[in-house]
Every structure is written in C-alpha cells, then in structure tokens.
N, C-alpha and C positions, 0 to 999 in steps of 0.2 A: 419570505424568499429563501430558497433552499441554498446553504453557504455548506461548504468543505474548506477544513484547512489544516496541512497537514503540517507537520515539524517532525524532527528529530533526525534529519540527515545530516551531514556533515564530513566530513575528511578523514577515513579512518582504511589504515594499511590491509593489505591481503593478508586475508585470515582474521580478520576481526568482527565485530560486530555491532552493528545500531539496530535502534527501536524504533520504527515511525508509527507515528500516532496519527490519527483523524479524526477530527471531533467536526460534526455533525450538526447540525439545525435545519429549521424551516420543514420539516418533514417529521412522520411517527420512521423515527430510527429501525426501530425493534422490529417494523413491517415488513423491513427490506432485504434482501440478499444485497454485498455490497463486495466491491472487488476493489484489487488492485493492479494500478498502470503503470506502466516505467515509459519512460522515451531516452535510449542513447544519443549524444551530439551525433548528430547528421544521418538519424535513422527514423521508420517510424515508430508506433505506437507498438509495444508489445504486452498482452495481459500476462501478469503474473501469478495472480490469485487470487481466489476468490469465498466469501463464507456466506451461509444462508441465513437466513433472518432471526434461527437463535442460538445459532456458533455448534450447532450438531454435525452440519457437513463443511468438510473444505474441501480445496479443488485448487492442483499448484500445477505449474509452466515445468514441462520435464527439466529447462535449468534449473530453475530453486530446488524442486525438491528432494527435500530430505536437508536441505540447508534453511529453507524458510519458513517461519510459522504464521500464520492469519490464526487471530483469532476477533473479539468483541466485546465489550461491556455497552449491554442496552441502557443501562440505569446511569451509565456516562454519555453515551450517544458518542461513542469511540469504537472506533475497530483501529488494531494493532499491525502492522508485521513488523515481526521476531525476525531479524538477520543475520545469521552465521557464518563463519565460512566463509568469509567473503572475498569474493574475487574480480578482480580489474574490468571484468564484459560487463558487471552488475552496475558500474557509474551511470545513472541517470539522474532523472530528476523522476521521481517517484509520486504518481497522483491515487488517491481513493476517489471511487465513484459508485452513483448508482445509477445502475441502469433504464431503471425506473423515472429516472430523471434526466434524460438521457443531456440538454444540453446544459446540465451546470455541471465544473466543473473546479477545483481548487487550483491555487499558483503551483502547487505540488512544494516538493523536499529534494532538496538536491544531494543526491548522495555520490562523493568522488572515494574512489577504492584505488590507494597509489600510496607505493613506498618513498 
C-alpha cells in the first residue's frame, strides 16, 4: 500500500525556516516525479513544487520561488522542501504526493508562520 508521511512543520516566525521531509513507501520511489501541496485554513489546494524522478528538474509556485527548495534522496525514498524566508501567506498544512498515485495521500505537516 502506497503510505506518505510528512513531518518537520511546526511554529516558526517570519523570516525563518523549516525542513519538511517525506518519506515514501509501497511504490519504486526513484520511478516517480513527486510534488508538493499546501492547503491554507479556508482555502483550497495550491501546488507548490514539484521534482522529477532523479532530482535533475524542479518546477516552483511563482510564491516560493527563489525562497523554496525541493529536492530528493531515492536511496531514502524522501524528498525534501527547504524553507526560507518565510512568510505569514505560506501557514498551511503541507502534503507531498504523487501523481502517479493519484488517490493516496499523507496527514500532511502543518506549518504556522506567526510572530
């Protein structure tokens, strides 16, 4: 069964930074282009970013970039974002997925950006 679960969000001020991680199973990892999702309270789904199947291309949401990094380790069956900068619009709860899989999905990471 294909499982996602992400961690590493948490309560951190504008201008600062987390790491979310997503570790991976039931599937060949390495096969996949794999993205990332946010949802702000009371909005919907918006893609943030996204890496191909061996971290050669990324592809970011005109907000994050230049603030965000996607990246991957296949030999972990983890892909990463790198969060900088960070700012009060970017609180969600933050999911990785693959598209490929279209309907599993993880509990996601909830990220709050507040002084």
């Amino acid at each position: 069964e294909v499982q996602l679960v992400e961690s590493g969000g948490g309560l951190v001020q504008p201008g600062g930074s987390l790491r979310l991680s997503c570790v991976a199973s039931g599937f060949t990892f390495g096969d996949y282009d794999m993205i990332w999702v946010r949802q702000a309270p009371g909005k919907g789904p918006e893609w943030v970013s996204s890496i191909n199947s061996n971290g050669g291309r990324t592809y970011y949401a005109d907000s994050v970039k230049g603030r965000f990094t996607i990246s991957r380790d296949n030999a972990k069956n983890t892909v990463y974002l790198q969060m900088n900068s960070l700012k009060s619009e970017d609180t969600a709860v933050y999911y990785c997925h693959c598209q490929s899989y279209a309907s599993f999905w993880g509990k996601g990471t909830l990220v709050t950006v507040s002084s």
